[in-house]
Every structure is written in structure tokens, then in C-alpha cells.
N, C-alpha and C positions, 0 to 999 in steps of 0.2 A: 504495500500500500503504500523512492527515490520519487507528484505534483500535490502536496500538500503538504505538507512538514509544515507544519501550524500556521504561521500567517501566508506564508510563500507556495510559487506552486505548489497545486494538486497533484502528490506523487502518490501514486499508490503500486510501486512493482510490486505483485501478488502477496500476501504476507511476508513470505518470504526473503522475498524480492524487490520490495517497494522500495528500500532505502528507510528502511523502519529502526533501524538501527534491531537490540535485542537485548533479552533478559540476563545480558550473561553481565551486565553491568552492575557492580555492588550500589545498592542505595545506601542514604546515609541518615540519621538522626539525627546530626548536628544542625541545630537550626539555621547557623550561620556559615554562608558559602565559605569555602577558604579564600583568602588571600594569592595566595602561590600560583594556584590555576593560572597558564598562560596568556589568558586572552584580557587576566584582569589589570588594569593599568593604573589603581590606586586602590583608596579609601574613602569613603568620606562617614565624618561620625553623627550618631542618628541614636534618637533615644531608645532605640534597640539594640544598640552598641556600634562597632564600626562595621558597616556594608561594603562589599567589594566595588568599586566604580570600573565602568566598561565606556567603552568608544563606542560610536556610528562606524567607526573606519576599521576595516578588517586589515588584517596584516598579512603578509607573505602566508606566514605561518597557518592562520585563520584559513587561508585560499586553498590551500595546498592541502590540508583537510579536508576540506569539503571535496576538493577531485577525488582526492582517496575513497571518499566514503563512497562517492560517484559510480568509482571503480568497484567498492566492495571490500576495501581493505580496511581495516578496523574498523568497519561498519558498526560490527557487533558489541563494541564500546566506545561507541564517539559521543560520549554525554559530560556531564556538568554536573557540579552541586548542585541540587536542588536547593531555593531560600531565596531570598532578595537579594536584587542587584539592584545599583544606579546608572539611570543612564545620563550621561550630564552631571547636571549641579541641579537635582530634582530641590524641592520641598515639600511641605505637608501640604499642597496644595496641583502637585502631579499629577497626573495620569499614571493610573497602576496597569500594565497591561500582564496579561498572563500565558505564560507560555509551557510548552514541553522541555523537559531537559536534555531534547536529542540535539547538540549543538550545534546541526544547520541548521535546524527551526529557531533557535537563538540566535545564530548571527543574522540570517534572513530579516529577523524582528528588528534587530538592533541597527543593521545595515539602511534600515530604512525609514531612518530616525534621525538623520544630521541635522547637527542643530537644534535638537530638541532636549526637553527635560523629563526623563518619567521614570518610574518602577518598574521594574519587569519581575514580575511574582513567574518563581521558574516551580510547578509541579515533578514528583518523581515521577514519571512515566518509564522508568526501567528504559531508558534509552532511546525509545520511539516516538516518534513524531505525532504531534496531535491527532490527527485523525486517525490512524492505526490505533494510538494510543486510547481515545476516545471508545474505537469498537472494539476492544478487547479491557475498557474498562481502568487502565490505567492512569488514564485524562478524566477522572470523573469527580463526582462528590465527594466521595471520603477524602479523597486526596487534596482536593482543593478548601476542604473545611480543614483538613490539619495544617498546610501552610498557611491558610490565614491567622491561624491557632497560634503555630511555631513559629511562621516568619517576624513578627512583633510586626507589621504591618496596621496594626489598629493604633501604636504606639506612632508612628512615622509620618502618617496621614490624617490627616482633619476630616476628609469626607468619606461617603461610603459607597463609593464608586468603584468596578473593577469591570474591565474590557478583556473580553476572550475571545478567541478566535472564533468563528462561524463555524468552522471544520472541528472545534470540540463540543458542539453543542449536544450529541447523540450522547454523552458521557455526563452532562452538568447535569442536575435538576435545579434551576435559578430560584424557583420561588421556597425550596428548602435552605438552599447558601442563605437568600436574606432572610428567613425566619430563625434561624440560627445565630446567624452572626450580625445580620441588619445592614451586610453588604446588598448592593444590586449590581443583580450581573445584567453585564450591556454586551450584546456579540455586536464584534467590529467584521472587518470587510476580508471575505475572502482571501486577499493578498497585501503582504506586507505595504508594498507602491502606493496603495489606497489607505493607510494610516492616515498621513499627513492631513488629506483632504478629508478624512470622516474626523479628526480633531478639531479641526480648526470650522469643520461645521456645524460643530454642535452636539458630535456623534448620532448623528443620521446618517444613512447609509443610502444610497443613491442604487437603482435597478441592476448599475453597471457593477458595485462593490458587493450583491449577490449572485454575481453569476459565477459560476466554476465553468472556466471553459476547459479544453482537451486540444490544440492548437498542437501544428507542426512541431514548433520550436521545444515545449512542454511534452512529447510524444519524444522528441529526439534524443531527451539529455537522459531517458532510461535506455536507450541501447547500448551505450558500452556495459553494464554492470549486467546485461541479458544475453551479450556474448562473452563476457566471461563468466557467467555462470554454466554454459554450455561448452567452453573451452575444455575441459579435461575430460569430456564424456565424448568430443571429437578429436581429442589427439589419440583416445581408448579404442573407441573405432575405427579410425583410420588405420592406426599399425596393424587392427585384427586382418580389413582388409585388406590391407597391401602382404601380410602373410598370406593369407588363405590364396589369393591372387597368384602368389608367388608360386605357392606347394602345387595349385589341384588344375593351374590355368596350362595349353598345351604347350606351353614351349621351354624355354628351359627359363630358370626363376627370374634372374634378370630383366631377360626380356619378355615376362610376363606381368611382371611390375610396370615396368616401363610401358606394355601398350595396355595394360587391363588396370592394374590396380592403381594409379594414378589416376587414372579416369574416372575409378569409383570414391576417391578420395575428395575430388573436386566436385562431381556431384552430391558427394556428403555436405561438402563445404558451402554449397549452394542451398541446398534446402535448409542448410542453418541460417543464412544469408536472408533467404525467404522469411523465414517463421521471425526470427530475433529482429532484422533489419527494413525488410520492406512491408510487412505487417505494420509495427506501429507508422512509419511515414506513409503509407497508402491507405490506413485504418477506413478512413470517412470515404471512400472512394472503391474499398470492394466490397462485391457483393454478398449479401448475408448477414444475418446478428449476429448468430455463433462463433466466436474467435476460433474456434477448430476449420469452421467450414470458411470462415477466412482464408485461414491457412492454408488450408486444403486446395483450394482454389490459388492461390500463387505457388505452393508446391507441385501441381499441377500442372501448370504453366510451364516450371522451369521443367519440370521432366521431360515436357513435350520439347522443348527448344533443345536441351540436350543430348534428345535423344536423334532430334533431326540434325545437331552437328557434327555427332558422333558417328553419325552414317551409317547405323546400324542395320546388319543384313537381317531385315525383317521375314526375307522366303525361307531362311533355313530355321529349326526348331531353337540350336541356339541362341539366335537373334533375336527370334521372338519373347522368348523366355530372358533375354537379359532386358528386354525394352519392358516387357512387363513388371519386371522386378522393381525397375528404377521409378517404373508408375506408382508403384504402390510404397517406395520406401520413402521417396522425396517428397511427398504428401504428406502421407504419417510422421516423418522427424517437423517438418513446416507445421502443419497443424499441431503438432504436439508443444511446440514453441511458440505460438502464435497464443496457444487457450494460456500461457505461463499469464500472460500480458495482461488475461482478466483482471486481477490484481491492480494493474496497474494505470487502471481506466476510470474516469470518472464518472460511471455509469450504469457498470455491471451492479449485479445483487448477490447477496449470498445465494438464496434458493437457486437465480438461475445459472451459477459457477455449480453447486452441486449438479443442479439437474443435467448442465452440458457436460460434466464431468461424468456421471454414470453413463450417458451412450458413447461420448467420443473416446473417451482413453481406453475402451476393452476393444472400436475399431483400430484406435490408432496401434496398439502394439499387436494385433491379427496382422494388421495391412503391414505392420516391418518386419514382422517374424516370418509370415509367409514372402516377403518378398526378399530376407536374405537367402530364406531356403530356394527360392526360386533362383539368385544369382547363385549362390552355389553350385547350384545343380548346372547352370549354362554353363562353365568353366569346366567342369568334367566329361560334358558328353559331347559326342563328334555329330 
């Protein structure tokens, strides 16, 4: 769930796979963020003692993080103390906004605040971004009644104002925070960008600061962390084929590598290419709901191209049976890649990710398993 991470794009790569960050990050009890944390660039002291002070301006450091996570590489611990920060030179008369403590949904927030003054009330979310965080409950009420509890927060601020993100709203229940605490919760706008102008209006939000869109650019920045998540299940496959290719194909190994199992390497690499790559950038433009039958439908595609480059002798049994093969594997690996991306849309449902889940994933591994048996079989028989 890498376009929503709290105020900022809606990411949602499939649980998994969103950029959700995960639970393998220790949370903490100490009400009070640490100091040390990298990203923090002072103090300032507040009748709840001294709070860590943050910048608008992200650092080298800050960026190069956030690719990482992009990427996938410490995804699964790129969090923050939970507690109060400052952003600026706040007072008791700030804007408290409140966020995940998955740290791109933190810089995102913060990023988009120069020149401003406010509180950023950071929730434990175990690592994951608000909306993830939100449906698996870790964006929710309890959590947000303890930091207003722990953070001394009631102590720092004169009013009883606090702004959440729109994408934790499935997690809050507003009208128990203010019966409790006598805070009121105000959902802010969709994306970080639209801060500035729902502050300075009043906190109203405009048609435009509740839309979730699903755009090109937002679809694009989850492909890298979708091909390498499928990077080591195709360097696993490919060496299988380029042996099997080698042992059982007629000529002597070498050169059946060379004119067989290369060719089935790079059609591997093509239906990956399909499912991870031109799925989300084509999403709004092929035909179907079902992200498998997406899929299906450009793995599909590339088969047939492939197969008319490859110049495959379709009159003899061989030929037919290797063209058939690749019909059926470079769909199945495409679609099987393609349904990952559910996750990571802003529009699929739960029910109907199970319900495409129980028909397409028993076709999709039928259609690979019959169709390696199928190239197998074309490389031993004459």
C-alpha cells in the first residue's frame, strides 16, 4: 500500500509492496523523541521539556533515504520516534499536524512546510505509512489518544485543534478523540502540496485537496521496488533455463544456450517487463478491471511479437509446442505481476483483490507449469 505515505502521494504497493515500511521496527515508550536522530537539527524548550526541532529542507542524507526505501532497502525500518517535533519556531498557538512515523511520510509532511511554524504529532505506526497504517489499525484511536496523553501536547498548545491526514481517516474515530481529550480532529488534504493553501484558508478543503488521483508520474515511482522484488525469482529462472536448455536442447550445450536458452531468458525478461513495467504506465488504457486480465492481455501481446521474431517453425510439432509454451508462460509470469500492483492502486478493495485472487492465481500457475512442461518437452523431441 511506496502513493500515500500520509500527506504525500497515494502509494499503496500491495501490502507488501507499497513502501509500507514494517513491523520489524522497535517502538518506543519514551514520550520524548531523541535528540541524536539524524534528521533532527536542534531543540527548542517547551513546557513539556525540550522537543527535537526539524527543517522544511531535507538533506542529502534525508534524499538518499527515501530512494533506498524507493528501492526497498531498509524499507522495513525507515521510521522515527514517535512524540512531538517542531517544525520552525512553533508556539502555543501552531498548527499541530499529525502524522505516521514511517519517515517518508515525515519528510513529505515537513518538506512541504517552508517557512512555516507547527507541531507534527508523529503516531507509532510500526513503520508504515498512514494509510497502510490506518487499515491494518496502527494509524488509529488508541494510538492517537496515547500520544496526545504522552506527547505533553495539551501542555505546548492553547487550542484544541489537531489536522490528520484524509488517508488516516479509516483508522480515527474523531468524535471519541474529542470526547476524551476535547481535541477536534480536522482531516487536511490528501497531499502534502495542498497544506499550505488549506492553512492559510481556514482549513477548508477545496474538491481538488479531496481527490486521490493515480497519475502517470505516481504509477511510475512504484516500478523500481516491483522489479526488484521480482529480480531474484528471475535470475532463479533464468539459470534453470539456460541449464535445462543446455542438457535436453539438440545440439551440443553451448550452442544450445546460445540459440535456445537465451531466447527463453529474454522472453522471461519481457513478461517481467510486461507485468512490473508496462502495466502500471499503461494501467488506464488497457482493457479490463482485473489487474491479472491486464496483465494477461500485455503478456499476451508480447508473446505474440516474440514469437513472430523468433521465426518460429510453426509446421513442425516442435515449433508449435514451443510457441504454445511461451503463450501460456509470458501471460501467467505478466498477469501474475500485474495482480502484485493491486496493492498499489488507489482503487482496488479488499473483497475484490481476494475475489481476483481465488480465480486468477490457480490459472496463472496451471498456464506456467503447463507451459514449462510444454517447452520442455519441444527441446527433446525431433
Amino acid at each position: 500500500m511506496d502513493i500515500k505515505n500520509g500527506f504525500e502521494f497515494p502509494v499503496i504497493q500491495e501490502p507488501a509492496n507499497c513502501g509500507c515500511g514494517g513491523s520489524t521496527v522497535p517502538s518506543t515508550d519514551d514520550p520524548v523523541p531523541r535528540l541524536d536522530q539524524s534528521f533532527v537539527s536542534g531543540s527548542i524548550s517547551t513546557p513539556a521539556g525540550d522537543l527535537p526541532k526539524v527543517s522544511s529542507v531535507l538533506t542529502r542524507q534525508d534524499r538518499w533515504g527515501t530512494i533506498k526505501a524507493r528501492l526497498g532497502a531498509g524499507r522495513m525500518n525507515y521510521a522515527i520516534d514517535p512524540g512531538l517535533y517542531a517544525l520552525g519556531k512553533p508556539d502555543d498557538q501552531s498548527p499541530v499536524l499529525v502524522t505516521a512515523n514511517y519517515k517518508m511520510s515525515f519528510d513529505y509532511l515537513r518538506q512541504a512546510l517552508p517557512n512555516r511554524n507547527a507541531w507534527i504529532l508523529v503516531l507509532d505506526t510500526k513503520g508504515i505509512n498512514v494509510w497502510c497504517a490506518a487499515g491494518k489499525g496502527t494509524f488509529g484511536t488508541q494510538e492517537l489518544l496515547r500520544r496526545l496523553e504522552t506527547s505533553g501536547l495539551k501542555k505546548v498548545v492553547n487550542h484544541k485543534k489537531i489536522i490528520l491526514p484524509q488517508l488516516g481517516a479509516p483508522g480515527v474515530s474523531a468524535h471519541r478523540v474529542r470526547q476524551l481529550t476535547g481535541f477536534q480532529v480536522y482531516y487536511g488534504p490528501v497531499r502534502a502540496s495542498d497544506l499550505p493553501a488549506y492553512l492559510d484558508g481556514k482549513m477548508k478543503k477545496t474538491d481538488q485537496m479531496r481527490e486521490i488521483t493515480f497519475s502517470m508520474k505516481e504509477r511510475t515511482v512504484l516500478i523500481p521496488i516491483e522489479l526488484l522484488s521480482a529480480a531474484k525469482s528471475f535470475l532463479l529462472v533464468s539459470s534453470v533455463l539456460l541449464l535445462l536448455s543446455g542438457l535436453l536442447g539438440p545440439d551440443g550445450f553451448l550452442v544450445n544456450i546460445a540459440r535456445i536458452g537465451w531466447f527463453a531468458v529474454a522472453a522471461l525478461f519481457c513478461a517481467v517487463l510486461g507485468g512490473a513495467v508496462l502495466n502500471p504506465l499503461l494501467l488506464p488504457y488497457i482493457p479490463g478491471r482485473a489487474f491479472s486480465i491486464k496483465g494477461f492481455i500485455i503478456g499476451l501481446v508480447i508473446a505474440l511479437g516474440l514469437i513472430f521474431l523468433r521465426g518460429m517453425d510453426l509446421q513442425s510439432g516442435a515449433g508449435k509446442l514451443e510457441a504454445l509454451s511461451w503463450l501460456l508462460i509470458i501471460p501467467a509470469v505478466a498477469a501474475y505481476l500485474a495482480m502484485n500492483f493491486t496493492g498499489c492502486s488507489t482503487y482496488t478493495s479488499l473483497s475484490g483483490v481476494k475475489k481476483e485472487m481465488r480465480f486468477a492465481l490457480p490459472l496463472e500457475i496451471s498456464a506456467g507449469v503447463l507451459g514449462l512442461a510444454g517447452w520442455i518437452t519441444s527441446l527433446i523431441i525431433v
